[in-house]
C-alpha positions, -999 to 999 in steps of 0.1 A, spaced: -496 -26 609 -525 -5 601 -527 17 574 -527 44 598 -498 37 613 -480 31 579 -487 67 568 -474 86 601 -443 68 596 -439 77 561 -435 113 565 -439 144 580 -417 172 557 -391 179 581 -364 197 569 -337 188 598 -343 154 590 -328 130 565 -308 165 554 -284 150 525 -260 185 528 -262 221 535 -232 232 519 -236 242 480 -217 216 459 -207 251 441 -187 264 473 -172 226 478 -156 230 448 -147 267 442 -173 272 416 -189 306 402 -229 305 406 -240 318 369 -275 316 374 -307 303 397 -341 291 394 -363 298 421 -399 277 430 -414 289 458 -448 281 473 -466 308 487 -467 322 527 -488 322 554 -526 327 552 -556 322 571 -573 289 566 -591 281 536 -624 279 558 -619 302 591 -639 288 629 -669 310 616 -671 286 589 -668 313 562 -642 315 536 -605 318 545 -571 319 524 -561 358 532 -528 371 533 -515 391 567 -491 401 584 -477 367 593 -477 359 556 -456 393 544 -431 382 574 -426 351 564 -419 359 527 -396 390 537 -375 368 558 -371 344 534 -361 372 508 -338 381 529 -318 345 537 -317 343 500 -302 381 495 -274 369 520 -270 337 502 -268 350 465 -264 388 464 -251 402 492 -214 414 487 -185 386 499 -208 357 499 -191 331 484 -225 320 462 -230 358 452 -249 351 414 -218 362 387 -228 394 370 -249 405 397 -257 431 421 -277 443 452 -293 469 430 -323 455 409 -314 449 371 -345 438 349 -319 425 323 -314 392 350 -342 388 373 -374 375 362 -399 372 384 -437 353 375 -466 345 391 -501 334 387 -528 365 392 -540 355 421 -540 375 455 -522 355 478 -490 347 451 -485 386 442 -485 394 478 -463 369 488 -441 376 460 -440 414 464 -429 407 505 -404 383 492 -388 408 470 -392 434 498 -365 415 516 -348 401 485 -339 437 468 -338 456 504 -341 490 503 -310 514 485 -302 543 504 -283 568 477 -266 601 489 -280 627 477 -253 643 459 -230 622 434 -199 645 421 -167 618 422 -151 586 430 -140 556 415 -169 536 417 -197 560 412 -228 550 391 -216 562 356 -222 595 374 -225 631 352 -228 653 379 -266 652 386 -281 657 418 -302 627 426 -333 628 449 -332 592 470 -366 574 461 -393 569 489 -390 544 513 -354 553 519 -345 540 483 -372 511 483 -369 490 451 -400 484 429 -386 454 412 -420 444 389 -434 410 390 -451 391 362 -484 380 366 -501 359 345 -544 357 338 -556 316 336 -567 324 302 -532 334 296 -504 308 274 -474 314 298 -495 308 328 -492 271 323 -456 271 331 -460 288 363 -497 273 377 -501 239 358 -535 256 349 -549 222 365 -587 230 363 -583 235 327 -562 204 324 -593 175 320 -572 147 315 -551 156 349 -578 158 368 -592 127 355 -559 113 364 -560 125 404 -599 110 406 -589 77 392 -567 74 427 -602 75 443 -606 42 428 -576 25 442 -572 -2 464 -549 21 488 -578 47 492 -604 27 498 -584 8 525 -573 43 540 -604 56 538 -621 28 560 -598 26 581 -594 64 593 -634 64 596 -631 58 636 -603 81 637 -621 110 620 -654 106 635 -642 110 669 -627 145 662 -656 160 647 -675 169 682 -648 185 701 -628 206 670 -651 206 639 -684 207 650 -704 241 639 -680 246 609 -679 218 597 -707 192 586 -703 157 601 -698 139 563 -668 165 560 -647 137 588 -633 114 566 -601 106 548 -613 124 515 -612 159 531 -579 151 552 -560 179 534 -590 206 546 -592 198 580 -554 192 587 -552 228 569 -582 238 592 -560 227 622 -527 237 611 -538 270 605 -558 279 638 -535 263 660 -509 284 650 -531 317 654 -537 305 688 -574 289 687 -579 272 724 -604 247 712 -578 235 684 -549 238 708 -559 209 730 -561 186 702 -531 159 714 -504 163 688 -506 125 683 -535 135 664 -524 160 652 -495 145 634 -522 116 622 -545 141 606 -509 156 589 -497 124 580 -533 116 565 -531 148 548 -500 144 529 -512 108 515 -542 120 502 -527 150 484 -487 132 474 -514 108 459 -534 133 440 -502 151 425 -476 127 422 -480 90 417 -444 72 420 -453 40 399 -455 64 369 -440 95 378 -404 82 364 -417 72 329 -395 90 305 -421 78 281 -449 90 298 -460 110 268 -470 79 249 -484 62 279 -519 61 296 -519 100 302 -550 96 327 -524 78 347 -491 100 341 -510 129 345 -514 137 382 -481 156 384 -487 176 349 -476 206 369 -441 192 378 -437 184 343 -444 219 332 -424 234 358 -394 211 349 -402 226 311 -397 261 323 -369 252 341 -350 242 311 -360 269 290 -348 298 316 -317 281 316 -308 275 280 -321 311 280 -294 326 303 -266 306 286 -275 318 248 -281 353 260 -252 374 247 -226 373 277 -252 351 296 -267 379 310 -302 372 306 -324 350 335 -298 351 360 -322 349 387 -355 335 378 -385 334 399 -417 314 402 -440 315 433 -473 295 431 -485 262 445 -479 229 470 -492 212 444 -462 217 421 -439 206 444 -452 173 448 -455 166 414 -417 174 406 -407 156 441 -423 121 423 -412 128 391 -370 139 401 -371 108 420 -369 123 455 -392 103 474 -364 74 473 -336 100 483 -364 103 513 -402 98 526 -407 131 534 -408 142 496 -438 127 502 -453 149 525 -467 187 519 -443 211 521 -449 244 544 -460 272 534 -433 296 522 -411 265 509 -390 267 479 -373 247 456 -336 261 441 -319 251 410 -283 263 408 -264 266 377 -228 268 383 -194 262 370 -158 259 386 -143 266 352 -118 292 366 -110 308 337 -141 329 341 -124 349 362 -91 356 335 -100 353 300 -141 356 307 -143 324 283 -164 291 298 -169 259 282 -202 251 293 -191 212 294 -178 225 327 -215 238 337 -231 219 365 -268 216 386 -273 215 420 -305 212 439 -316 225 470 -346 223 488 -362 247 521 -387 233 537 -403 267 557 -390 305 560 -375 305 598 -339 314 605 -333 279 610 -346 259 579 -314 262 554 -310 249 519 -303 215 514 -291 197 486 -300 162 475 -293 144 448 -320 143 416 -332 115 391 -308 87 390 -275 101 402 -256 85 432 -266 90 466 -235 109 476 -234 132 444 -250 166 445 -249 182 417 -250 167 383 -234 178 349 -255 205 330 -260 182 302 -272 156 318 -296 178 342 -309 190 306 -318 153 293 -329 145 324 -354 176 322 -364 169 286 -375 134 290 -402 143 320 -410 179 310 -437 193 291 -415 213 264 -444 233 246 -477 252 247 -496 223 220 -481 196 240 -498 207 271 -527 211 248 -532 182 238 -520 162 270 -545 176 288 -572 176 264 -580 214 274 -604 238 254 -593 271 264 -592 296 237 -554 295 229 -556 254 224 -573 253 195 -553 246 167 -524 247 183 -493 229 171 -463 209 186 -443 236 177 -452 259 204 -428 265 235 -423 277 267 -414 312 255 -452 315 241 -444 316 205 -474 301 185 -461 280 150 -500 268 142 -524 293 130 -559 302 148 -590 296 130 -588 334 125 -553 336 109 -567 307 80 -593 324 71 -589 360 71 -570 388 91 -554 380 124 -564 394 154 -534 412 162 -527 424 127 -567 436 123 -560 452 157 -524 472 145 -547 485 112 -574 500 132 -547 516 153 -533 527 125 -568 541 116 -578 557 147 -542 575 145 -551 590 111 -585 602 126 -570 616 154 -546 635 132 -572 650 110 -592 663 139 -558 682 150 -552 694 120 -585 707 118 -587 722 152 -552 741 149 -566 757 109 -600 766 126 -590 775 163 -553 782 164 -550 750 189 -514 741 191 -494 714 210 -465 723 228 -433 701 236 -419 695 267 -387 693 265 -376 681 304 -375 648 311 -404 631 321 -395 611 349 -422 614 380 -386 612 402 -374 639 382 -400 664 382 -406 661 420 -368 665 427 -369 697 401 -392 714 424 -378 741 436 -351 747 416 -338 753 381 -337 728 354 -303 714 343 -299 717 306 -316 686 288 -290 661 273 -294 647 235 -307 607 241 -272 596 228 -256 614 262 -280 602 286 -257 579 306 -285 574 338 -319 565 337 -338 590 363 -339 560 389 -321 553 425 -313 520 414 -294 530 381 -264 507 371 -243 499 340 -250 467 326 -229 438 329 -214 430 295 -203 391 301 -200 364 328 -166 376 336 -184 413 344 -195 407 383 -213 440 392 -213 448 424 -228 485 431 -229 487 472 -245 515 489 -244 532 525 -252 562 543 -217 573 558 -201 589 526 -207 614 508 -198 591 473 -216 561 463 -187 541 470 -182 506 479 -192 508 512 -222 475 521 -255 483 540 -266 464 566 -298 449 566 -317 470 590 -339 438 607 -335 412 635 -323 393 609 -293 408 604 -279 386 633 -284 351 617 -265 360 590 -232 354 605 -244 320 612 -259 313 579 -225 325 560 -210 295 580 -234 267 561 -233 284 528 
């Protein structure tokens, strides 16, 4: 069989296919979701070179829809009020204290990730008077002005700047990573590309007159730019281009299957991928899926992090949106292209990866105390954003083919031995000479903290230090030209005393102030989304809102979007 032939059997990404189970191993067994770990690859763009032939990638209003919805299947799934995989401690009203959300600083992953928390954190419609009830917001009699946006939620994202340390845990920082792209150019080399690669000349060349002529050059049509003109394709099609409509879909699907064996190849590599000593191996080889080792890192650290925090409050809900290139590398390296072949294919845009840490330790719900031998992992994968592409769960590494979830433990050791576990590490893996590399140490983690010293800490003041005493100095300046000022001119500074919330002084307009509190009585920050905070996994917040009463009692708001109506059906497959 030819080559071909080989690869459009071996996989198109196809979520209703080969689907292992769409029911949460939590729910099958009664269990309490404590916390989740979200990978999600960005939305809908234009293509990376648009039918002018200029330069593509944008964000619209496909890509904003796309993410939305999806925030929104996953705010039914795990905070919505009554569903049964509601996150423990939790509520519909965002709480910095246990969602962390991070992405790279680049314009299509903040804009997918602010439309994914649009539909994630929906909108909280307060009354606008607060005086009694049971389950008021720790209420003091205040009037509260409803934010703009009927209540929207600003929950903040995390970006992170190339040159920045964390931003290896969220983007690989591959072009900085020398010996990983060494790695993906050594498959150049190989037997299987070469043989590809000759044999999908024919099949190229004849494409290039009816669909790619004018934009792109005729050297473009072969096998090594199969990703960019499958993207080119993909892309157009689905904006409606007649020209790349009448392509047959039996080529279509050929110039897709090609695609996702040039780039599985690139970023994952399954002959090395499983090496739990990969470190001390040939790391030009065991590098191509560097960023599924880093985000397998993270992954650990979020979750030790939200089981050490006191009452496991902290990363209850973490968030990462960046690339397809990610997802590849932690398909080879978990071991799911054997579950399947279509972990072997490119995921859609708007895909995501969920980790779900659970337990069915039911004495969180009496005595609030959990052994965490009774913790447990679960994996689910979403291939796409549509109403009909659920979460399913497959098994990970090693475990058996009917087991879904595997013991915390386990899931950690399992992590450690493929993972990327700190900032030198990555350092010297990689071989990279950004600025924060040099002389860095294998004591440096996920969380950023640095145990080497800089060149600059060895041999005099370091930066941050020299940067606190100039502070310090400008301050003193500053305060000596006051001084002056007020002696010579009688200038004066005067206190205001109100708060200075911009929500507060617009809704004071008009009207008297209330008398200012001492800090030790302020019991409400001067925010529509203001809650108590939970105090322990056996705390499960639940703050509802609605437009009907005159309290904020607990009455749920619907989600106001043709969504609303798949929700009933997605309950059902929880």
């Amino acid at each position: 069989m030819k080559a071909s032939s080989l690869i459009a059997s071996s996989g198109l990404l196809v979520a209703t296919v080969y689907a292992q189970s769409n029911r949460s191993p939590a729910i099958a067994s009664n269990g309490t979701l404590l916390s989740v770990f979200m990978f999600h690859n960005h939305c809908d763009r234009t293509s990376l070179i648009l039918p002018d032939g200029t330069q593509g990638g944008s964000f619209g209003a496909e890509g904003a829809t796309m993410c939305y919805t999806d925030g929104a299947y996953y705010w039914n799934k795990y905070l919505r009020k009554g569903s049964p995989l509601k996150i423990y401690g939790t509520s519909q009203i965002f709480n910095p204290e246990y969602m962390n959300a991070e992405v790279p600083n680049m314009d299509l992953s903040i804009q997918s990730a602010m439309a994914f928390m649009q539909g994630f954190y929906k909108p909280v419609d307060l009354q606008s008077s607060v005086t009694s009830g049971e389950s008021m917001l720790a209420a003091d009699n205040s009037t509260f002005m409803n934010g703009p946006l009927q209540g929207f939620q600003y929950a903040p994202i995390t970006t992170y700047r190339s040159t920045d340390p964390q931003s290896i845990w969220i983007a690989g920082n591959l072009q900085q990573c020398t010996n990983q792209k060494i790695s993906s150019a050594q498959y150049y080399s190989t037997d299987d590309y070469k043989e590809v690669l000759e044999e999908s000349k024919p099949f190229f060349e004849a494409l290039y007159e009816p669909y790619f002529a004018g934009v792109f050059e005729d050297y473009h049509m072969v096998f090594y730019y199969a990703y960019s003109l499958y993207d080119y394709v993909s892309q157009n099609r689905a904006a409606g281009n007649s020209t790349l409509l009448e392509m047959s879909d039996e080529d279509f699907d050929q110039l897709h299957a090609y695609a996702n064996h040039l780039q599985f190849n690139v970023y994952g590599n399954t002959t090395t991928s499983l090496n739990p000593n990969w470190v001390a191996a040939d790391q030009t080889k065991d590098l191509r899926d560097v960023g599924g080792r880093l985000i397998a890192g993270k992954i650990a650290r979020d979750f030790r992090t939200s089981i050490s925090s006191p009452g496991g409050r902290a990363n209850k809900i973490n968030f990462v949106l960046s690339g397809y290139d990610i997802m590849l590398s932690f398909f080879a390296i978990a071991n799911l292209p054997s579950r399947s072949s279509n972990f072997l294919g490119l995921p859609d845009l708007g895909s995501s990866m969920v980790f779900e840490l659970y337990t069915d330790d039911e004495t969180i719900n009496t005595d609030h105390i959990i052994s965490p031998e009774t913790f447990k992992v679960a994996f689910g994968f979403r291939n796409g954003t549509s109403v009909d592409d659920t979460l399913t769960y497959w098994p990970l590494f090693d475990q058996d083919s009917d087991e879904f979830s595997m013991p915390y433990s386990d899931f950690l050791q399992k992590l450690d031995e493929v993972a990327v576990t700190s900032l030198g590490q990555w350092c010297n893996v990689c071989s990279a000479k950004l600025d924060f590399c040099q002389a860095t140490g294998p004591v440096n983690s996920p969380s950023g903290s640095n145990g080497g010293q800089n060149s600059s800490q060895r041999n005099g003041l370091a930066p941050a230090v020299a940067g606190v005493i100039g502070a310090i100095i400008m301050l003193a300046l500053v305060g000596i030209a006051a001084a002056i000022a007020f002696l010579v001119f009688g200038v004066g500074v005067k206190r205001d005393r109100r708060r200075g919330s911009v929500l507060s002084n617009m809704s004071s307009i008009g009207r008297s102030q209330p008398k200012e509190k001492l800090e030790s009585e302020i019991e409400l920050p001067l925010s529509p989304t203001a809650q108590p905070m939970p105090r322990a996994f056996g705390d499960d917040n639940e703050f509802d809102y609605g437009t009907t009463s005159t309290v904020a009692t607990k009455v749920a708001s619907p989600l106001a979007s043709p969504q609303e109506a798949h929700f009933k059906a997605w309950e059902s497959r929880l």
